[in-house]
Every structure is written in structure tokens, then in C-alpha cells.
SEDRENNU-603319 format. One record per residue (C-alpha): residue in one letter; x, y, z. Coordinates in nm, 4 decimals, always signed. Example, Ala and Ser with C-alpha at 12.3 -4.5 7.8 and 13.67 -1.06 7.14 Angstrom:
BEGIN
<node res="A" xx="+1.2300" yy="-0.4500" zz="+0.7800"/>
<node res="S" xx="+1.3670" yy="-0.1060" zz="+0.7140"/>
end
This chain:
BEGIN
<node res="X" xx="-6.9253" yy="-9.8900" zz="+8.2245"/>
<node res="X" xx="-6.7880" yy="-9.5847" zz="+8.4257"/>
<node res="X" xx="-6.5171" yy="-9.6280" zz="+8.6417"/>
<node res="X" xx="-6.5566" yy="-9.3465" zz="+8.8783"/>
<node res="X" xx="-6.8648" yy="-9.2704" zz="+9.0508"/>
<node res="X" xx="-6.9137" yy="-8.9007" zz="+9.2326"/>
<node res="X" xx="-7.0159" yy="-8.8922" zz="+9.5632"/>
<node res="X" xx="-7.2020" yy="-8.5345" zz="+9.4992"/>
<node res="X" xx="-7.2089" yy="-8.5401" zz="+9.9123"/>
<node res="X" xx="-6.8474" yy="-8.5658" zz="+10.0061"/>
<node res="X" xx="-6.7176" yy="-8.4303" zz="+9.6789"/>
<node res="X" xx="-6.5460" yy="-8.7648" zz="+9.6310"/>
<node res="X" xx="-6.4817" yy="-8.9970" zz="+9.3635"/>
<node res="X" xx="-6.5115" yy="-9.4076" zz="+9.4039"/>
<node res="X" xx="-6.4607" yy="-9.6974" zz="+9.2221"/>
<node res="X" xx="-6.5305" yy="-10.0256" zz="+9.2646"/>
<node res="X" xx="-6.2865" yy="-10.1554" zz="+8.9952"/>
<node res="X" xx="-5.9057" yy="-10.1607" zz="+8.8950"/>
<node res="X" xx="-5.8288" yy="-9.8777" zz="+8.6916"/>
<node res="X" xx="-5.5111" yy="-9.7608" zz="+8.4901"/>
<node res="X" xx="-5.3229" yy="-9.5052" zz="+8.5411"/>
<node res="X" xx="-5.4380" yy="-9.3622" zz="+8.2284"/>
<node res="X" xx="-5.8052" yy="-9.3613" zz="+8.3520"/>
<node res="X" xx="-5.6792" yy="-9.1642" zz="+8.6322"/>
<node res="X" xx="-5.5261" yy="-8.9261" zz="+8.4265"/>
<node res="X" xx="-5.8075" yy="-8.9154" zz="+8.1910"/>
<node res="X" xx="-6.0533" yy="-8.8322" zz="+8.4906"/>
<node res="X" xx="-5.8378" yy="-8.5754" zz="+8.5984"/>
<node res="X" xx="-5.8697" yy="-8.3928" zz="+8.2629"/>
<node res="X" xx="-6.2762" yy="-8.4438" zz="+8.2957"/>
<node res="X" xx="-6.2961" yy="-8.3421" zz="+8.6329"/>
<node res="X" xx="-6.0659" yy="-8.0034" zz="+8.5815"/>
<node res="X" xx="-6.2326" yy="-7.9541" zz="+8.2357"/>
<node res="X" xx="-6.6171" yy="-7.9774" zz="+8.4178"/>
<node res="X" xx="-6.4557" yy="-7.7078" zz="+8.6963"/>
<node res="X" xx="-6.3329" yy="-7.4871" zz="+8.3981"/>
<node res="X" xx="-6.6715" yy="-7.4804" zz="+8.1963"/>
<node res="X" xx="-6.9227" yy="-7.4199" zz="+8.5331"/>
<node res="X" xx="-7.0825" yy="-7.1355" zz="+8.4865"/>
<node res="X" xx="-7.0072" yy="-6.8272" zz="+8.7210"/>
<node res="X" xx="-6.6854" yy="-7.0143" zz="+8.7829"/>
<node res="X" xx="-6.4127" yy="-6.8473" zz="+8.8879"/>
<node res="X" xx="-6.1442" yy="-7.0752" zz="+8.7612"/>
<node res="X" xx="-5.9943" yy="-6.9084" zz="+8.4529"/>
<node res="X" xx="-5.9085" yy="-6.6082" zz="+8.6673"/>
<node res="X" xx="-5.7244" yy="-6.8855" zz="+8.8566"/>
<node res="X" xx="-5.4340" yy="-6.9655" zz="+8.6569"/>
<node res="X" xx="-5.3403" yy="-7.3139" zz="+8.8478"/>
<node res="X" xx="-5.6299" yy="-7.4989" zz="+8.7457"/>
<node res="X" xx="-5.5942" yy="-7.3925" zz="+8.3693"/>
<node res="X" xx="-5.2215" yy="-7.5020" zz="+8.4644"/>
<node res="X" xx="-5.3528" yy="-7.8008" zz="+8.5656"/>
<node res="X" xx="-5.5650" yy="-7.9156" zz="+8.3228"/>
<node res="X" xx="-5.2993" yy="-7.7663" zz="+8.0454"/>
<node res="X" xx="-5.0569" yy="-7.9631" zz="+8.2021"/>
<node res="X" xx="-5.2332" yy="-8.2835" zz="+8.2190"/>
<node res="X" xx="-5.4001" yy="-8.2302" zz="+7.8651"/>
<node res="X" xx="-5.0374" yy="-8.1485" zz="+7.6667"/>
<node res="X" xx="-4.7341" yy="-8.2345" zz="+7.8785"/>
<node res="X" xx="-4.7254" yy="-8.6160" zz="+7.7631"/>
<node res="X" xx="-4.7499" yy="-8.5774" zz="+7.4250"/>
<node res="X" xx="-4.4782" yy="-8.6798" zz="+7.1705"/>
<node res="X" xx="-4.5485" yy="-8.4242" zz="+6.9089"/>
<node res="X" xx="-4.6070" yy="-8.0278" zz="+6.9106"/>
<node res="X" xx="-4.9370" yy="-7.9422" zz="+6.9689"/>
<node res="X" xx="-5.1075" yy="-7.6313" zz="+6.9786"/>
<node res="X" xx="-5.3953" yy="-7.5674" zz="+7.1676"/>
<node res="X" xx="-5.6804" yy="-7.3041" zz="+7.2647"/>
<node res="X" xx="-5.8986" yy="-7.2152" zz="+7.5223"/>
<node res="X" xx="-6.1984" yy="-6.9994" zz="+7.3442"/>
<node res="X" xx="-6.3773" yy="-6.8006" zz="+7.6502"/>
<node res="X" xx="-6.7102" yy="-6.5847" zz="+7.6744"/>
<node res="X" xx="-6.6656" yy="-6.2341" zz="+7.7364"/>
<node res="X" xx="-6.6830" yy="-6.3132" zz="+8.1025"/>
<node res="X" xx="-6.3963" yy="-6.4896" zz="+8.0271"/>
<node res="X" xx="-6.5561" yy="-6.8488" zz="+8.0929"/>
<node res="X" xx="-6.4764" yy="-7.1346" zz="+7.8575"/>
<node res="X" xx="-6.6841" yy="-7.2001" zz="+7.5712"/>
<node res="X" xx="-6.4328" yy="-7.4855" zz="+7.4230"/>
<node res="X" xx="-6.1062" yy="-7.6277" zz="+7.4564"/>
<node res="X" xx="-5.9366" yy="-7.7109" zz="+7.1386"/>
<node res="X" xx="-5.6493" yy="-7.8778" zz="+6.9622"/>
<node res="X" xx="-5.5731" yy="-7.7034" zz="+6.6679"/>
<node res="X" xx="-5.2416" yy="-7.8007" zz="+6.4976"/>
<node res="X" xx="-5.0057" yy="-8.1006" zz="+6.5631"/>
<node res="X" xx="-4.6325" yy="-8.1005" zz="+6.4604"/>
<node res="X" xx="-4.3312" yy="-8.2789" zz="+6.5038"/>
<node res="X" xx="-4.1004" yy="-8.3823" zz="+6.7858"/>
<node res="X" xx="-3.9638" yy="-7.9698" zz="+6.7212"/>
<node res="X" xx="-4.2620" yy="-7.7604" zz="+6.5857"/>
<node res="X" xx="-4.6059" yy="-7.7468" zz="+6.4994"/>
<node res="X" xx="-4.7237" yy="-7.5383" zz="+6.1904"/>
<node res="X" xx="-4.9598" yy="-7.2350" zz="+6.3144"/>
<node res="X" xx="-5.1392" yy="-7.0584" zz="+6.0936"/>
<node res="X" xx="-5.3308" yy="-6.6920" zz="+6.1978"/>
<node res="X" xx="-5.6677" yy="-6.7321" zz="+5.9435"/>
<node res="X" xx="-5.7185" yy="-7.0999" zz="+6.1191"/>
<node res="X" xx="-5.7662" yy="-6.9227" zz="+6.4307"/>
<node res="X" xx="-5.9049" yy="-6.6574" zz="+6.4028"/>
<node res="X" xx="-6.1739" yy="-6.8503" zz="+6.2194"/>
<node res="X" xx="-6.2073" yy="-7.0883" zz="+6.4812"/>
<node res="X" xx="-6.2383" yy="-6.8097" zz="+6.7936"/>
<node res="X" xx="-6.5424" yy="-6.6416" zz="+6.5403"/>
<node res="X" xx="-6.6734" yy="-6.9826" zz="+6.4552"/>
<node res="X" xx="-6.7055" yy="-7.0181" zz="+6.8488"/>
<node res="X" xx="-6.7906" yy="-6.6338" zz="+6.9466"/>
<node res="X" xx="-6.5272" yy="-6.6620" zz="+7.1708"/>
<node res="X" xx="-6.4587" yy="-6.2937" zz="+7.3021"/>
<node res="X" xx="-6.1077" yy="-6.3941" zz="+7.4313"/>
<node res="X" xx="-5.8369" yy="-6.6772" zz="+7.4001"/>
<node res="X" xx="-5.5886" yy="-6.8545" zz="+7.5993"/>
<node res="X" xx="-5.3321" yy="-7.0457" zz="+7.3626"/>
<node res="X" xx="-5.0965" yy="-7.3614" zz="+7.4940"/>
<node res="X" xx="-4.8890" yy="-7.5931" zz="+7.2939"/>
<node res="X" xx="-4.6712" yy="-7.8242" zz="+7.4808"/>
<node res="X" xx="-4.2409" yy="-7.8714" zz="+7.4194"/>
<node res="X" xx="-4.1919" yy="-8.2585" zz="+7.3995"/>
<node res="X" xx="-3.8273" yy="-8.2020" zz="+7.4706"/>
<node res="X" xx="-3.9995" yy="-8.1211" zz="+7.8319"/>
<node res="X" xx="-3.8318" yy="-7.7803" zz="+7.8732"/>
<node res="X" xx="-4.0775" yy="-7.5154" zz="+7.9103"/>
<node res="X" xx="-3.8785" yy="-7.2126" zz="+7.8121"/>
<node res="X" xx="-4.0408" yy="-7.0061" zz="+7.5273"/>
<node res="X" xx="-3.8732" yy="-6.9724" zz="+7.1323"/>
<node res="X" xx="-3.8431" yy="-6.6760" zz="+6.9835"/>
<node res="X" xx="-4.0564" yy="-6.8514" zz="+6.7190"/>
<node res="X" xx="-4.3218" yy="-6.8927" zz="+7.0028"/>
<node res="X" xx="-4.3021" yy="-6.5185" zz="+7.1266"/>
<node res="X" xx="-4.3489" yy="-6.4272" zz="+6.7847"/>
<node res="X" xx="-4.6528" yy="-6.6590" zz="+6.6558"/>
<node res="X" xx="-4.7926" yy="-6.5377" zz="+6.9740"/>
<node res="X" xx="-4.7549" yy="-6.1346" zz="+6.8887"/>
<node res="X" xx="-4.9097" yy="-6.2236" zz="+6.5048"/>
<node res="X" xx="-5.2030" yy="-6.4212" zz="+6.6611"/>
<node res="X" xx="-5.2796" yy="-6.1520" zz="+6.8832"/>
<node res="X" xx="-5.2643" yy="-5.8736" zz="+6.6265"/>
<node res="X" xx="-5.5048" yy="-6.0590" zz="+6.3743"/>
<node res="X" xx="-5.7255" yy="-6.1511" zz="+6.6519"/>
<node res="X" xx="-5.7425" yy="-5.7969" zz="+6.7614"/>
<node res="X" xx="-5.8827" yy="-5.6736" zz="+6.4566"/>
<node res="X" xx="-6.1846" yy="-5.8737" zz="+6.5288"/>
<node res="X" xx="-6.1971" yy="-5.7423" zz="+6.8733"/>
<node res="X" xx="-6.0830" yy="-6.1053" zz="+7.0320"/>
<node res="X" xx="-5.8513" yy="-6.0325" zz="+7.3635"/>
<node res="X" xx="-5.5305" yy="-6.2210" zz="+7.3698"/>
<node res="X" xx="-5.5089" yy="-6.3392" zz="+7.7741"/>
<node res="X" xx="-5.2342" yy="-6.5665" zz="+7.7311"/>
<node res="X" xx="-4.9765" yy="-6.8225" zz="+7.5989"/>
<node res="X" xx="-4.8774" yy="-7.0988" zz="+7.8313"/>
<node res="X" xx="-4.6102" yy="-7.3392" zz="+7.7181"/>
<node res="X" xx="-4.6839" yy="-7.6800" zz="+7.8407"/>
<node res="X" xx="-4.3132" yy="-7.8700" zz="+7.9932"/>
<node res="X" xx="-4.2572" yy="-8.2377" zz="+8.1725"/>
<node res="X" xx="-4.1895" yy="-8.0466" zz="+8.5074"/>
<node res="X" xx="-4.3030" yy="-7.6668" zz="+8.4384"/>
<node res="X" xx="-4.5481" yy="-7.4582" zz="+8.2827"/>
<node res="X" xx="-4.5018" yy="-7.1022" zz="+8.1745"/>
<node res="X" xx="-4.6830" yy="-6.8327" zz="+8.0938"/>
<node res="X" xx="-4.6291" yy="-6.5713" zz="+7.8834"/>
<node res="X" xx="-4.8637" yy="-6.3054" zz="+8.0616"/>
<node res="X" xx="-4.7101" yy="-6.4022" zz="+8.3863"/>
<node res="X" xx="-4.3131" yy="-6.3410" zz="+8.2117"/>
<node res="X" xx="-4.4311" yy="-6.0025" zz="+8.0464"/>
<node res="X" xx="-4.4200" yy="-6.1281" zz="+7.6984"/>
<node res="X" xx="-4.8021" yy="-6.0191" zz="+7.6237"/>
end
């Protein structure tokens, strides 16, 4: 049984049962993820709502994950992915993984995310420079690096937006 109903009129959402806060959350992600895949949308030129639904997707998480957002050459998303989960620390990323995945999706550009469980946003050197070797191998299958957002409790940043692409 779904717990939220659209109200295509109003642009609303109603239920007519308790949900949890999870549901919520979980809604959220669908609702933001459905904006991010419309076609001619506008949103991944709009970095709040990939914030957003970065945010909402990584930020709780209790391991390292590393995630990424395979567009069209219009830059509109094909697929949002998980690709590697680590420890409380780190997560293991590995360049032929994916690359393999962007072909295996014809994605003509990326947008990579992992999340810091600690909470703090700031970037690693370790993250600047999995992000430099991702872009290089991806660039010599003519896949544009957009950008790297690392996924906090209270902050997201992005590497584009800092100067580190």
C-alpha cells in the first residue's frame, strides 16, 4: 500500500495514514530523484537539488560510500548509483569499476559523491586525488568529470564549486 498519494493539481502530497520518519525521508529521495531524471529538466544545472537528494541519499550512513550520478550528454541523469562501500574511514575506489560502469550506462558525463560518516564535509587529500585519477581515466573515453560532492551531517561540498576540478 502507498503511503503518499500526489495531488497532480496542487502539487501536493497526502496521506491518510501514520508514517515514519523514515518514509518521509524515503519519499523525499523519490520525489527529488523523479525531479532529477524528468526529461528537459533543468535540475542538474541546479546544484541544490542534486545537494538535496545527495544529502538525503548519503549523509546518514554509517559507512563510506561512494556514489555516481551517470548523465546524458545533455547532462540529464541516466542512473544514480552506489558503487563502493567502506568503513567508518574509507571506502576502496577503484578507476576500471567506473569507468566500466559510466560505458556500461553511455553516460557522457559524471557527478561522483561519497559521504564522511564522521559528518565533517571537508575533502582528504586522498579524496582530491581519487577524484584527479577518475577524471583522467574517464577522459580517455571522452566521459566529462562535472563534479565531486562530499556528503557531511550539516554540509555538503563540492569540489567544482572549491576549485579542486
Amino acid at each position: 500500500m502507498q503511503a503518499f498519494t500526489l495531488n497532480e493539481t496542487t502539487g501536493t502530497y497526502q496521506t491518510t495514514h501514520t508514517v515514519t520518519s523514515e518514509q518521509i525521508i524515503d519519499q523525499a529521495k523519490a520525489i527529488l530523484l523523479e525531479a532529477l531524471q524528468r526529461p528537459n529538466s533543468e535540475t542538474m544545472s541546479d546544484p541544490t537539488t542534486v545537494r538535496q537528494f545527495l544529502t538525503l541519499s548519503l549523509a546518514d550512513k554509517q559507512r563510506e560510500i561512494f556514489a555516481c550520478l551517470y548523465l546524458d550528454n545533455q547532462h540529464r541523469l541516466i542512473k544514480f548509483e552506489e558503487l563502493f562501500k567502506g568503513t567508518i574511514d574509507s571506502a576502496s575506489v577503484y578507476p576500471r569499476e567506473v569507468v566500466k560502469a559510466a560505458l556500461q550506462h553511455n553516460a557522457a558525463a559524471v557527478i561522483f559523491a561519497h559521504n564522511h560518516p564522521s559528518g565533517i564535509a571537508t575533502p582528504s587529500q586522498a579524496d582530491k586525488n581519487i577524484t584527479q585519477r577518475l577524471k583522467q581515466a574517464l577522459a580517455t573515453v571522452d566521459i566529462r568529470t562535472l563534479d565531486h560532492f562530499v556528503v557531511g551531517h550539516d554540509e555538503t561540498v563540492s569540489f567544482a564549486k572549491k576549485g579542486y576540478l
